[in-house]
Residue frames as qw, qx, qy, qz and C-alpha x, y, z in Angstrom:
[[0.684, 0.175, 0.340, 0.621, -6.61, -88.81, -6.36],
 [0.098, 0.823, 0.227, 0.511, -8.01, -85.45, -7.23],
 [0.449, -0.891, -0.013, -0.072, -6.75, -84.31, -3.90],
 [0.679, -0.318, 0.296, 0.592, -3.11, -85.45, -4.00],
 [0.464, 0.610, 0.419, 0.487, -3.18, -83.89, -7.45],
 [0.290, -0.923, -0.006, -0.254, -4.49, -80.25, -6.10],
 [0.672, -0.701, 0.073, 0.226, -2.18, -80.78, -3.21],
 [0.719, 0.016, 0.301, 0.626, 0.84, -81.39, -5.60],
 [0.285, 0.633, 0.251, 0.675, 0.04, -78.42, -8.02],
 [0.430, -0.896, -0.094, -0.065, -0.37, -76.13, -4.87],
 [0.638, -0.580, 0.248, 0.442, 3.28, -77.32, -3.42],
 [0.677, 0.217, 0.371, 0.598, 4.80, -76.69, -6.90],
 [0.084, 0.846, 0.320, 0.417, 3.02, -73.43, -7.52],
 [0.627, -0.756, -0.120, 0.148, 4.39, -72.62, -3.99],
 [0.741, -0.237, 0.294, 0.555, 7.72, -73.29, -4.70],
 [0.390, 0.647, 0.388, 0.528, 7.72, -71.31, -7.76],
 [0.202, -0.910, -0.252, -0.261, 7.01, -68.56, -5.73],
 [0.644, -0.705, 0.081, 0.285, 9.47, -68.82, -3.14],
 [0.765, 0.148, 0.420, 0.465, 11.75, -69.34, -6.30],
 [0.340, 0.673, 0.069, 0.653, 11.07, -66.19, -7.87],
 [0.243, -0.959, -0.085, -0.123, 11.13, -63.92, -4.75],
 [0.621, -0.586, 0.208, 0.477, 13.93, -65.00, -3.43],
 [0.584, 0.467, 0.332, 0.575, 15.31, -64.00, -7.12],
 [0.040, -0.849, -0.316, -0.421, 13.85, -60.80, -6.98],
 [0.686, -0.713, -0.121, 0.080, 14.84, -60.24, -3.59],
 [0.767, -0.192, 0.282, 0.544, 18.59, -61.30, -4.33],
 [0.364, 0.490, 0.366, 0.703, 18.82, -59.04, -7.37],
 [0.140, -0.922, -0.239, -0.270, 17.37, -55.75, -5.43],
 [0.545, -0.815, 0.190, 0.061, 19.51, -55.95, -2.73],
 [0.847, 0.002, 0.314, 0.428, 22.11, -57.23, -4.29],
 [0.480, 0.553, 0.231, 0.642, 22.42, -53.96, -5.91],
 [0.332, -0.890, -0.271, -0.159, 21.76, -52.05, -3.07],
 [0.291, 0.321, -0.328, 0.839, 23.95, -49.39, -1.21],
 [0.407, -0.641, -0.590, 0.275, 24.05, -48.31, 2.33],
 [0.281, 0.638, -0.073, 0.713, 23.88, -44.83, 3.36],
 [0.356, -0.368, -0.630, 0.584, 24.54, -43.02, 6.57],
 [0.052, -0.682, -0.247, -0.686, 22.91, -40.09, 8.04],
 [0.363, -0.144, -0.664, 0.637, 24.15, -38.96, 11.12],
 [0.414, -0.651, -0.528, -0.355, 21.64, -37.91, 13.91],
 [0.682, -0.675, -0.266, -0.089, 23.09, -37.83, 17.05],
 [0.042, 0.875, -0.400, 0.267, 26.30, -36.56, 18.90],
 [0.362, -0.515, 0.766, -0.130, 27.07, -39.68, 20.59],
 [0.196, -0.013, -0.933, -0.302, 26.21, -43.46, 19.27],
 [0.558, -0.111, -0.203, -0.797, 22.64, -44.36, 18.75],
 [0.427, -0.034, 0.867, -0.255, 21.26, -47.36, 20.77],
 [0.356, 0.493, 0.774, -0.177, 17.43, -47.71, 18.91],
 [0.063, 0.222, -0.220, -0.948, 15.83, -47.11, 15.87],
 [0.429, 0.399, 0.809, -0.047, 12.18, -47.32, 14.30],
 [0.094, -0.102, -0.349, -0.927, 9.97, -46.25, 11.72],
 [0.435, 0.203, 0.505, -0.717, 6.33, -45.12, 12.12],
 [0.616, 0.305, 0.724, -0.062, 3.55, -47.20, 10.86],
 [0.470, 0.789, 0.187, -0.349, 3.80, -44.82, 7.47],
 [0.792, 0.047, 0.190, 0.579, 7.25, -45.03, 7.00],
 [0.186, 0.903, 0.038, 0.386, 7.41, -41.13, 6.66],
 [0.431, -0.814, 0.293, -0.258, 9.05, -40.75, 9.92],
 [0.843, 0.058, -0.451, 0.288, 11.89, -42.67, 11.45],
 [0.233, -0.866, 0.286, -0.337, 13.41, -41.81, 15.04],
 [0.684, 0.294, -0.526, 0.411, 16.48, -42.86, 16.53],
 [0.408, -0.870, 0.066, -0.267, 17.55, -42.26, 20.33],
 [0.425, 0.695, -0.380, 0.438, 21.40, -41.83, 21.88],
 [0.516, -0.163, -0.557, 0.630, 23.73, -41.96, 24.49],
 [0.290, 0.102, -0.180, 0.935, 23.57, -38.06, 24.19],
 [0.012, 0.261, 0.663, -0.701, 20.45, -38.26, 25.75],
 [0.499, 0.415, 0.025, -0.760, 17.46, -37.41, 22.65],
 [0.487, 0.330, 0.721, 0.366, 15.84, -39.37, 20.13],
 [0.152, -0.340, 0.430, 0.822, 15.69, -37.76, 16.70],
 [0.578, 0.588, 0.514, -0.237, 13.44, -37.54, 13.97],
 [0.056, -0.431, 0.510, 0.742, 13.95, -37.43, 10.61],
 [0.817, 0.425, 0.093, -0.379, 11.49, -37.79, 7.34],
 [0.440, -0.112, 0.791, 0.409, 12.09, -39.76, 4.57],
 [0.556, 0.696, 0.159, -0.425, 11.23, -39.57, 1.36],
 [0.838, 0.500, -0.125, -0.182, 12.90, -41.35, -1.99],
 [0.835, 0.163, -0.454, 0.263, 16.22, -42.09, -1.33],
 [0.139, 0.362, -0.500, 0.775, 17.42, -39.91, 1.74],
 [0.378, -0.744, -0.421, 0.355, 16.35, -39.15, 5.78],
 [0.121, 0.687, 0.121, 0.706, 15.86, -35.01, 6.07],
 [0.225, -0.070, -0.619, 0.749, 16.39, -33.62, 9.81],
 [0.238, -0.797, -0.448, -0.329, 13.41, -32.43, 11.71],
 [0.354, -0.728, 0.360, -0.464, 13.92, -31.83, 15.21],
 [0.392, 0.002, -0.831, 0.395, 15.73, -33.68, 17.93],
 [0.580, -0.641, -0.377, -0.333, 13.40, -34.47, 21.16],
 [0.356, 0.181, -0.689, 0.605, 14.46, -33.73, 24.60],
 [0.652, -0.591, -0.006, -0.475, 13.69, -33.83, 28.08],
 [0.931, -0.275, -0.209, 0.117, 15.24, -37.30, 29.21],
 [0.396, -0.891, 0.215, -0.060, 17.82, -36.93, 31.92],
 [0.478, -0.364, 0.774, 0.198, 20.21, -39.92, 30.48],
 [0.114, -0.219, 0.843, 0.478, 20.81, -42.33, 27.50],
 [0.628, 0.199, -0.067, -0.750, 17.73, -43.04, 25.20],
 [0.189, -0.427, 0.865, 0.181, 17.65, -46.59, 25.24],
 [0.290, 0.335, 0.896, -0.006, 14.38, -47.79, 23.74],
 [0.191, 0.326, -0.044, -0.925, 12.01, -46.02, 21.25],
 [0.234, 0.262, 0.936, 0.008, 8.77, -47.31, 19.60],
 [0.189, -0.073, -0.361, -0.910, 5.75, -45.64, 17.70],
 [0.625, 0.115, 0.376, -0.675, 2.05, -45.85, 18.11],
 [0.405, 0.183, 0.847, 0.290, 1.09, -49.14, 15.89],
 [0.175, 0.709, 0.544, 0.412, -1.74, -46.85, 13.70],
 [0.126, -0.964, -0.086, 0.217, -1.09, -43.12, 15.00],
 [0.792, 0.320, 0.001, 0.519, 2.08, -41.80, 12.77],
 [0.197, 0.688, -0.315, 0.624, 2.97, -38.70, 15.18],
 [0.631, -0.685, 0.152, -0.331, 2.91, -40.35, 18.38],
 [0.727, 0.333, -0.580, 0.158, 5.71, -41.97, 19.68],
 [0.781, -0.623, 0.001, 0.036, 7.63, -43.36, 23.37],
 [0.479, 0.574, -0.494, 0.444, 11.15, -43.26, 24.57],
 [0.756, -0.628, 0.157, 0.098, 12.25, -44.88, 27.85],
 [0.377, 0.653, -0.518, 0.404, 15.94, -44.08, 29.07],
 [0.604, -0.029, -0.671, 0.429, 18.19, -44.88, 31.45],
 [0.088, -0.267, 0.347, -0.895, 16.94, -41.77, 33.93],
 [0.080, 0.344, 0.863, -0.362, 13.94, -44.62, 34.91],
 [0.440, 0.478, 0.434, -0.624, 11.17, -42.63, 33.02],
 [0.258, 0.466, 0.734, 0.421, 8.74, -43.56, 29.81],
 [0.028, -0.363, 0.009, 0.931, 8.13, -40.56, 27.85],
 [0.463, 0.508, 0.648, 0.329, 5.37, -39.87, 24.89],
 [0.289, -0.232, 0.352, 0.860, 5.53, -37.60, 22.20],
 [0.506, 0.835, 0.202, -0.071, 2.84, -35.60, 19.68],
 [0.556, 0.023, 0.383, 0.737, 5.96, -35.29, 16.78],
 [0.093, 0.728, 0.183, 0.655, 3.55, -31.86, 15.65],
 [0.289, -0.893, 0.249, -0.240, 4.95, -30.13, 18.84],
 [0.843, 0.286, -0.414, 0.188, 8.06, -31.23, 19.75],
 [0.160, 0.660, -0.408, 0.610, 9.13, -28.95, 21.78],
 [0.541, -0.349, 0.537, -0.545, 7.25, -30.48, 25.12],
 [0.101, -0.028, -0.991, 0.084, 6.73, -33.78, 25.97],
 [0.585, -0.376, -0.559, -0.451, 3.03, -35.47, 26.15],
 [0.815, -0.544, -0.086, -0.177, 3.29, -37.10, 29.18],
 [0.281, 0.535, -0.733, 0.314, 6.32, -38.28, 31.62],
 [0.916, -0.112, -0.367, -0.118, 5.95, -41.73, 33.09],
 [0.179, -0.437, 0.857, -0.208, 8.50, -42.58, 36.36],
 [0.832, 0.026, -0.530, -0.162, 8.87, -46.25, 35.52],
 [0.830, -0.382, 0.314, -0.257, 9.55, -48.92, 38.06],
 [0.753, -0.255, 0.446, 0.411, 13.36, -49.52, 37.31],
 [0.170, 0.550, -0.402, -0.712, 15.26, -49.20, 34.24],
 [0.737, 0.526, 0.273, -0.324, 13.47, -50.29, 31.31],
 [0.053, 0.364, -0.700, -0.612, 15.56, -52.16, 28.53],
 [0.144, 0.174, 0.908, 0.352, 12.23, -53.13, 26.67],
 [0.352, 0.369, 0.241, -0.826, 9.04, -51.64, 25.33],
 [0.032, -0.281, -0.815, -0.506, 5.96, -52.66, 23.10],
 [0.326, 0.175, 0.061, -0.927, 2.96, -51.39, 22.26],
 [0.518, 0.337, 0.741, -0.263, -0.65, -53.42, 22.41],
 [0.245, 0.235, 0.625, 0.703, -1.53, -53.48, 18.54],
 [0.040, -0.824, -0.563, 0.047, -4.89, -51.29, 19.70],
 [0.269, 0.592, -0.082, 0.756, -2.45, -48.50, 21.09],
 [0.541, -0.775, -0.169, -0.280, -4.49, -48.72, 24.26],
 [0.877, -0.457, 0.150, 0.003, -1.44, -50.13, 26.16],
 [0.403, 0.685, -0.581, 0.175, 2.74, -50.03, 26.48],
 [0.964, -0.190, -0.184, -0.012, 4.62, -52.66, 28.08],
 [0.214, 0.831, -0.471, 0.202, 7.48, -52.08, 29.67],
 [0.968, -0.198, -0.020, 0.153, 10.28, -54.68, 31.08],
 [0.192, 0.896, -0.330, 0.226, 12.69, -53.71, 32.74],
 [0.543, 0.484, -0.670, 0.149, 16.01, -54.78, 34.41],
 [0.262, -0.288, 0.664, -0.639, 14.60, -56.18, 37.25],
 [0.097, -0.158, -0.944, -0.273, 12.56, -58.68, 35.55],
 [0.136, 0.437, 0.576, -0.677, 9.62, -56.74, 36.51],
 [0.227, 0.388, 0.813, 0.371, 6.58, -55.99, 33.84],
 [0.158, 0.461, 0.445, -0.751, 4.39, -52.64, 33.77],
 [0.146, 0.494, 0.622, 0.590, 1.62, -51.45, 31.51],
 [0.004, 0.274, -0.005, -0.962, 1.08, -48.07, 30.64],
 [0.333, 0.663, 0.657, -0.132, -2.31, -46.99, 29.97],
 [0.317, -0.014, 0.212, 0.924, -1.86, -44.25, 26.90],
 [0.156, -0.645, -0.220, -0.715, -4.73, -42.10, 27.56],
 [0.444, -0.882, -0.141, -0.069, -4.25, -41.62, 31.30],
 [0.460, 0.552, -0.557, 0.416, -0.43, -42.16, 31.00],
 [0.511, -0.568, 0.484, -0.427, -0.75, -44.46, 34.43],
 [0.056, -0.354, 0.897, -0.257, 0.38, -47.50, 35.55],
 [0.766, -0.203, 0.261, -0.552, -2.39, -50.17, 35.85],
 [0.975, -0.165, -0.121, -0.088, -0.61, -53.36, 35.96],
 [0.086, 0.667, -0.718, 0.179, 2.92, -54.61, 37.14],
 [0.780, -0.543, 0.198, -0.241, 3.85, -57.47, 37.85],
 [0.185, -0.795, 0.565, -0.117, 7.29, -59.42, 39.38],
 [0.905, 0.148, -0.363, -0.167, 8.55, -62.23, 37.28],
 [0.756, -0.530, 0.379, -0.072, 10.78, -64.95, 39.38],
 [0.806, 0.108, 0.318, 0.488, 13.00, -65.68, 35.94],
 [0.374, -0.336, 0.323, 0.802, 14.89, -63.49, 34.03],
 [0.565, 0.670, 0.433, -0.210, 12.25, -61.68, 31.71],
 [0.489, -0.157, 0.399, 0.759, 13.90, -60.51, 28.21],
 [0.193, 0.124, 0.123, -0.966, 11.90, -59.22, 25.51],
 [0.196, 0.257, 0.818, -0.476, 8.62, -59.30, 25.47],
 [0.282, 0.087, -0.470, -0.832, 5.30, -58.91, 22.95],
 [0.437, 0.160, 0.475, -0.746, 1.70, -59.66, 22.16],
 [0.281, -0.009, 0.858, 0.429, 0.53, -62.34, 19.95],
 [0.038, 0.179, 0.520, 0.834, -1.86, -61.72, 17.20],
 [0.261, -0.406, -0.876, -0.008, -4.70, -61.68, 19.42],
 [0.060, -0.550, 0.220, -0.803, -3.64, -59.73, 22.08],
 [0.819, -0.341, -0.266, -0.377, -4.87, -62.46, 24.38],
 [0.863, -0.387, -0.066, 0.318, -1.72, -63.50, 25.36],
 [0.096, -0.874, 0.476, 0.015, 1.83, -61.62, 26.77],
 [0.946, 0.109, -0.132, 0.276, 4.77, -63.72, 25.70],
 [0.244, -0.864, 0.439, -0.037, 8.21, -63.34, 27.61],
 [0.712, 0.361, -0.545, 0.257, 11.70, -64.63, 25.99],
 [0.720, -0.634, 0.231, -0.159, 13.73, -65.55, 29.20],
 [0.313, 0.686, -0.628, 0.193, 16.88, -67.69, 30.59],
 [0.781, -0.598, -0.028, -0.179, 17.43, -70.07, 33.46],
 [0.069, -0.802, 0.562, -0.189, 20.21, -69.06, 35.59],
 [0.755, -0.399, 0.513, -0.085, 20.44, -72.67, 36.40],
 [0.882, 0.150, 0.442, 0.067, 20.20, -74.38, 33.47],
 [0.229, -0.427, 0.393, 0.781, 21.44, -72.02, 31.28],
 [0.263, 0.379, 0.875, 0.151, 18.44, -72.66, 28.70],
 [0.177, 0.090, 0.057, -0.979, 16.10, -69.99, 27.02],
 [0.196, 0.371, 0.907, -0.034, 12.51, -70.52, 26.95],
 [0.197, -0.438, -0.264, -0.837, 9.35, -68.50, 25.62],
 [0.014, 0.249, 0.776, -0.580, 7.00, -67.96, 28.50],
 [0.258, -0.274, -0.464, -0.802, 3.29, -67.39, 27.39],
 [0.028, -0.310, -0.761, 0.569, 0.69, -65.99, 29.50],
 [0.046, 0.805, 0.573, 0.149, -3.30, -65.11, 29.63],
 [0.251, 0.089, -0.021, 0.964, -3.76, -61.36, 29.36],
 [0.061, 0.779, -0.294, 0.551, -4.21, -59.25, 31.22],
 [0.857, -0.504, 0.102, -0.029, -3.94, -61.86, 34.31],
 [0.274, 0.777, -0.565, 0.053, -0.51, -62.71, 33.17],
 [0.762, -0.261, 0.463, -0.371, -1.29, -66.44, 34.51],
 [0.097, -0.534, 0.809, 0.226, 1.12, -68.64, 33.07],
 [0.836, 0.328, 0.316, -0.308, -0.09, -71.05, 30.57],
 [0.962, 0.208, 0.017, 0.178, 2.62, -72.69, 28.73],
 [0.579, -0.644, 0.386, 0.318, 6.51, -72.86, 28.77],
 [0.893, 0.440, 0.044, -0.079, 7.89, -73.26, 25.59],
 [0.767, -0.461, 0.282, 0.347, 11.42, -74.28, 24.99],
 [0.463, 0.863, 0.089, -0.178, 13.54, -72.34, 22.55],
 [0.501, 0.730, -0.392, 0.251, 17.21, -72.52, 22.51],
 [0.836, 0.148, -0.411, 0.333, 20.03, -73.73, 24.18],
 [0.442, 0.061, -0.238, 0.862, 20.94, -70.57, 25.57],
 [0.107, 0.540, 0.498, -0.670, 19.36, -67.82, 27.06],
 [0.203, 0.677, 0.603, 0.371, 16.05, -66.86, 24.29],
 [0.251, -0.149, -0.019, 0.956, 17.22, -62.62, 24.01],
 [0.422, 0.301, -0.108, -0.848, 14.75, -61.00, 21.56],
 [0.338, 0.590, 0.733, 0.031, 11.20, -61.94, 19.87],
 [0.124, 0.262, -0.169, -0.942, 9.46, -60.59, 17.16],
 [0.562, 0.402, 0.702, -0.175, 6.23, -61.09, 15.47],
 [0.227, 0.284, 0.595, 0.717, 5.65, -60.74, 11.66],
 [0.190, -0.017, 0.053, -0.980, 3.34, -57.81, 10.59],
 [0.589, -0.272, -0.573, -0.501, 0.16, -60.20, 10.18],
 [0.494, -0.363, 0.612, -0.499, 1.62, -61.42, 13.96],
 [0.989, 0.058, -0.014, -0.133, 1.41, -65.67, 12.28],
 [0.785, 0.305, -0.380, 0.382, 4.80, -65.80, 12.61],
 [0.102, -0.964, 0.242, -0.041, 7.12, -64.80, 15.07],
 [0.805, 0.411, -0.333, 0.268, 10.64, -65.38, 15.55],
 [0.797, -0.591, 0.005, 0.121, 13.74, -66.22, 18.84],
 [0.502, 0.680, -0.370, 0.384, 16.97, -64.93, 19.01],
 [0.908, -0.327, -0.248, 0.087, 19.15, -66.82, 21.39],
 [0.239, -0.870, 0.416, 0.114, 22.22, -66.29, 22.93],
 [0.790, 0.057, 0.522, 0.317, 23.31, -69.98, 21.06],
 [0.029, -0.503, 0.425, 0.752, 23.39, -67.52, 18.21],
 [0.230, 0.194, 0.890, 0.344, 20.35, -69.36, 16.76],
 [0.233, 0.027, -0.100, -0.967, 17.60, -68.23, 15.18],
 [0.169, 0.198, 0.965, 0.016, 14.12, -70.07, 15.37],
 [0.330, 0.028, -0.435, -0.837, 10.84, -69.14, 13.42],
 [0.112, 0.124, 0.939, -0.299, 7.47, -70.52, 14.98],
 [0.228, -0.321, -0.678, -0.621, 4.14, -70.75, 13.60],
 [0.024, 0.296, -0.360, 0.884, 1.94, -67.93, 15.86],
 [0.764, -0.106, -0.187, -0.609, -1.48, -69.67, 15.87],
 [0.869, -0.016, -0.479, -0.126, -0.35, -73.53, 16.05],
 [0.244, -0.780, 0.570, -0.085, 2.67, -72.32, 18.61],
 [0.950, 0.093, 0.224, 0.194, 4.65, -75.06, 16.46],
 [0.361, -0.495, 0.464, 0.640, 8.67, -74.85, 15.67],
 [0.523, 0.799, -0.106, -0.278, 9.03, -73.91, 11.56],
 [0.871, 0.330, -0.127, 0.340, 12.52, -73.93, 11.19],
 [0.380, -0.870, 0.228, 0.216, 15.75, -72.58, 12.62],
 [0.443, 0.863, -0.065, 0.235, 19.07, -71.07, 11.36],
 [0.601, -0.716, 0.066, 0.349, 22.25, -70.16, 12.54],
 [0.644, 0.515, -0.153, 0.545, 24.95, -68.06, 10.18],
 [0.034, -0.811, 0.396, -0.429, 26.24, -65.25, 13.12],
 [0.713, 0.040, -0.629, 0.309, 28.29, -66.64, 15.42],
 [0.212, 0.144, -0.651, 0.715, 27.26, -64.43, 18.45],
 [0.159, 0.471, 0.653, -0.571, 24.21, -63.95, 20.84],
 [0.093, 0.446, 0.428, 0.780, 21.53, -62.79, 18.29],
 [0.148, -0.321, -0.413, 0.840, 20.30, -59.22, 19.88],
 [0.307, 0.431, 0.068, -0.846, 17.99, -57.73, 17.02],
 [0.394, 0.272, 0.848, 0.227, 15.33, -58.95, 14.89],
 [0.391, 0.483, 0.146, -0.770, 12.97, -57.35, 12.59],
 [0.484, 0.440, 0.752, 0.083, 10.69, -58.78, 9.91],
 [0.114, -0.106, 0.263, 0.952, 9.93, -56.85, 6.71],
 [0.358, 0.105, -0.016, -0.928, 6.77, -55.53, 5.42],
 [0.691, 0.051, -0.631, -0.349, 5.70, -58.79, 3.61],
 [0.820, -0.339, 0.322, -0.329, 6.49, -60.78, 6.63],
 [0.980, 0.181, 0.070, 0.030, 8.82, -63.24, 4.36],
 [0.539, 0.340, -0.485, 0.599, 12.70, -61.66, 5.29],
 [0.771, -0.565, -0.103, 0.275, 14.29, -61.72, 8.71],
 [0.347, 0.687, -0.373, 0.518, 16.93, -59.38, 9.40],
 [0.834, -0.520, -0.116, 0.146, 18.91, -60.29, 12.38],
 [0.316, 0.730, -0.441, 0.416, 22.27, -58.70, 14.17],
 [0.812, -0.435, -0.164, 0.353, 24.29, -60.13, 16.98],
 [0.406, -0.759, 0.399, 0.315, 28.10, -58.96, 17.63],
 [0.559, 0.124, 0.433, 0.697, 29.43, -59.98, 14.28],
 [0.077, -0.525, 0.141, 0.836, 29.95, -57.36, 12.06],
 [0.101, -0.212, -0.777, -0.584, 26.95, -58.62, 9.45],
 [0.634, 0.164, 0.351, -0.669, 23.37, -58.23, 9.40],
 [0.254, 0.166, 0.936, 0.178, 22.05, -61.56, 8.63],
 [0.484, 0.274, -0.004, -0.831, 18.93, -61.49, 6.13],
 [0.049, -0.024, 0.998, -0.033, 16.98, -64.46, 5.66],
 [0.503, -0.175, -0.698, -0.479, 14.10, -66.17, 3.72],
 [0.543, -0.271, 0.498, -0.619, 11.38, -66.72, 6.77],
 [0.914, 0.076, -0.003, -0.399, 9.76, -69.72, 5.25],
 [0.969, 0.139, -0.175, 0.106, 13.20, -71.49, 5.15],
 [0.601, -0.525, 0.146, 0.585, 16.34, -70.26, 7.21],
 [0.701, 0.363, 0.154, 0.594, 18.12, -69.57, 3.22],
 [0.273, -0.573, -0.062, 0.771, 19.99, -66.50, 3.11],
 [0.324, 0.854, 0.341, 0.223, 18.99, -63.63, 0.72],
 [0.407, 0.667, -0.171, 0.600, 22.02, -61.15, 1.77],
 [0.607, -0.449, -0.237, 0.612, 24.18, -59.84, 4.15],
 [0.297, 0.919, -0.003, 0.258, 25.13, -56.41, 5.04],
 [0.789, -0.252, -0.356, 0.433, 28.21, -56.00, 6.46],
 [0.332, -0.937, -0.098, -0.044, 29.10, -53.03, 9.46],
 [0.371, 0.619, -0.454, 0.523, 31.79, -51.32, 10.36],
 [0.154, -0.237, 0.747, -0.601, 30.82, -52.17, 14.27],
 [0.102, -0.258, -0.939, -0.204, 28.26, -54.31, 15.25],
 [0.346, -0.520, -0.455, -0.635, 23.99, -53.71, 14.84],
 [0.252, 0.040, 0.612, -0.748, 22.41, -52.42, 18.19],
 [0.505, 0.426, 0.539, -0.523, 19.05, -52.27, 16.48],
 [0.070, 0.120, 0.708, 0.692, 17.67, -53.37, 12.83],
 [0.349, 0.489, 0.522, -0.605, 14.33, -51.88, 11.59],
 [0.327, 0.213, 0.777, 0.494, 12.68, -52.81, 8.23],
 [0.271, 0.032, -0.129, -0.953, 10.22, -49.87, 6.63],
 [0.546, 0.200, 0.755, -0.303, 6.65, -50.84, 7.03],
 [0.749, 0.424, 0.431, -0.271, 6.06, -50.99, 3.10],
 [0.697, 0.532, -0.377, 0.298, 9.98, -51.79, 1.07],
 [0.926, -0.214, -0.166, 0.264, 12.20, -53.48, 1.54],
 [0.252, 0.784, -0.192, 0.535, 14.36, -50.61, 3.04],
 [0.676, -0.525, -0.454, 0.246, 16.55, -51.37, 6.36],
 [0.020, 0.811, -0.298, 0.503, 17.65, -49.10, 8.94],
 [0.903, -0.225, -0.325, 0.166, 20.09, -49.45, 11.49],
 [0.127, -0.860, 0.457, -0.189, 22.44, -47.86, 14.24],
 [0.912, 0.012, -0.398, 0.100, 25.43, -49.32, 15.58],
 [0.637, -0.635, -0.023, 0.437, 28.63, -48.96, 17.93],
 [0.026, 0.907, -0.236, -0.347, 31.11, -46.85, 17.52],
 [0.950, 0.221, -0.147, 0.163, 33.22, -48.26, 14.72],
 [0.125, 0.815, -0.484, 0.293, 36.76, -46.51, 16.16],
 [0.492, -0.471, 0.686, -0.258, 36.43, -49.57, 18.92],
 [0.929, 0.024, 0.365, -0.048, 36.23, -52.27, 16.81],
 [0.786, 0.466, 0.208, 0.350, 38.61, -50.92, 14.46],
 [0.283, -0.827, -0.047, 0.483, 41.53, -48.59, 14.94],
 [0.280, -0.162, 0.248, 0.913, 42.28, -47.66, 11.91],
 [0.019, 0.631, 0.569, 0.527, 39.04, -46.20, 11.49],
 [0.424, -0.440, -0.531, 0.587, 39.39, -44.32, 14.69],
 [0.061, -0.061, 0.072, 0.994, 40.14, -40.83, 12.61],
 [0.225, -0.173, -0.453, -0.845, 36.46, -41.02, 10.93],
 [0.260, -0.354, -0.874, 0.209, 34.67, -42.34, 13.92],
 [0.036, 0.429, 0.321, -0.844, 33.24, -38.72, 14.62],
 [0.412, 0.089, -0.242, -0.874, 31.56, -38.87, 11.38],
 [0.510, -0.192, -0.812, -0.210, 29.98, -42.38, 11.42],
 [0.123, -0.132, -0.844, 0.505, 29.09, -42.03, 15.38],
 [0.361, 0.464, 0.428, -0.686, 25.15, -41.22, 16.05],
 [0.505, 0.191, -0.559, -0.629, 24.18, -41.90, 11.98],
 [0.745, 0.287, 0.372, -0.474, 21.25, -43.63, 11.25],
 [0.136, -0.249, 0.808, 0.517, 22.30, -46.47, 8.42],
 [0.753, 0.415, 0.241, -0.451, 19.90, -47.50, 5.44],
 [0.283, -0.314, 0.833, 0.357, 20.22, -50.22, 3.69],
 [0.407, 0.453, 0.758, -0.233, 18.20, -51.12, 0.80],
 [0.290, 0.833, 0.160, -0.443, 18.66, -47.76, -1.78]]
């Protein structure tokens, strides 16, 4: 009796909780305003912040990723990075090092950065294809890269070499390390069935060990909360799903956009979901229960969403809005390459 009791006053106490945040939550953002800050000369594919949140970099058709600081309510230029020979299409930070960063483009090479010189590149990497994914081992020891050939490499970051690769036989999408680092998980498709699955394998052997089914449709992007006990699936059904990282057990799933979802990101707490597809919203959602907590809505739709690593502050690039809209066509030269924040 004493234990149903306990148990009860826990779930109530719970609830409360969820009860006020989501309050809280609703009421912050709910007042909140987006600004832009333009970065780049052509539209911006990718954006992140570093593990301080001082930094944020963005990276372009027009061939650089950017840097800018932050600091109370604004982003201040630093310096733009160059070197790459084509479109910046991926960009990532060290997980615990706040001036190192990567950038793979379309010109087939992974780059790294020291942000206190800018002027040269660390290292240049010739990858093995083009690369539309990247992560970083939570140690730092190790990048992943996955690229459009369903092929897999890891990048050792202190010799900047190759030492593993290896050729998947499904469609690999993207791709991350659970909280361990024991295992490599890969979203996926089957061209047959049409089906998306998670694929989870032993690391560093990459020896398949379980299959998990995920969506209807091909299973696009993964993410993992910041503790890495949660992560979350973004499907081409246009569902979301939310799985418990330890028990690998389903949570709950969602579904308010109505196209392939393409970007996830968790916030600092681990307890909103921000999610973009091809609608012209960023979904934002309550992790522990699908609910919504706010929308932002775009003038084109979200390449990339990226949550600060301590407020609730998003950032985000998108297309050009002149092609989803023509009578915005005249003001598309200021909105193209800007870095949005949402959240001030």
């Amino acid at each position: 009796q004493h234990y149903y009791i306990t148990n009860n006053l826990r779930m109530v106490a719970a609830g409360k909780d969820t009860a006020s945040y989501i309050e809280k939550v609703r009421k912050d953002l709910g007042r909140s305003r987006t600004k832009e800050f333009s970065a780049h000369n052509s539209k911006a594919h990718c954006v992140a912040w570093n593990c301080t949140g001082k930094y944020i970099a963005s990276g372009s058709l027009d061939k650089t990723a950017f840097v800018q600081s932050f600091k109370e309510d604004r982003l201040s230029k630093e310096f733009s990075l160059k070197g790459h020979e084509d479109a910046v299409d991926q960009i990532a930070w060290h997980p615990s090092d706040p001036n190192m960063l990567s950038t793979v483009s379309t010109d087939k090479t992974l780059r790294l950065w020291d942000i206190r010189t800018p002027q040269k590149t660390v290292a240049c990497i010739t990858t093995k294809g083009e690369v539309i994914n990247m992560t970083w081992k939570s140690d730092g020891s190790t990048i992943a890269l996955g690229n459009k050939d369903d092929m897999v490499c890891f990048v050792d970051y202190k010799t900047h070499k190759i030492i593993a690769d290896k050729q998947f036989d499904f469609e690999v999408n993207e791709i991350g390390w659970n909280n361990t680092d024991e295992h490599f998980y890969l979203t996926s498709g089957d061209s047959r069935t049409g089906n998306g699955s998670i694929h989870i394998t032993q690391y560093p052997s990459l020896e398949p060990l379980l299959q998990i089914p995920a969506h209807t449709a091909h299973c696009i992007c993964l993410k993992f909360s910041p503790d890495k006990q949660r992560f979350a699936t973004g499907g081409a059904d246009a569902l979301i799903n939310i799985w418990d990282a330890s028990e690998l057990s389903y949570l709950t799933s969602y579904s308010r956009l109505e196209w392939p979802v393409r970007t996830l990101s968790f916030n600092h707490d681990g307890r909103l979901l921000a999610a973009g597809s091809e609608d012209l919203v960023i979904d934002i959602a309550l992790v522990e229960t699908g609910e919504k907590v706010a929308t932002v809505s775009c003038n084109a739709f979200p390449f990339c969403v990226a949550w600060h690593p301590s407020q609730n502050l998003l950032a985000y690039v998108t297309d050009d809005k002149s092609k989803h809209n023509e009578k915005h066509s005249r003001d598309s030269d200021k909105t193209t390459g800007c870095v949005k924040l949402f959240g001030l």
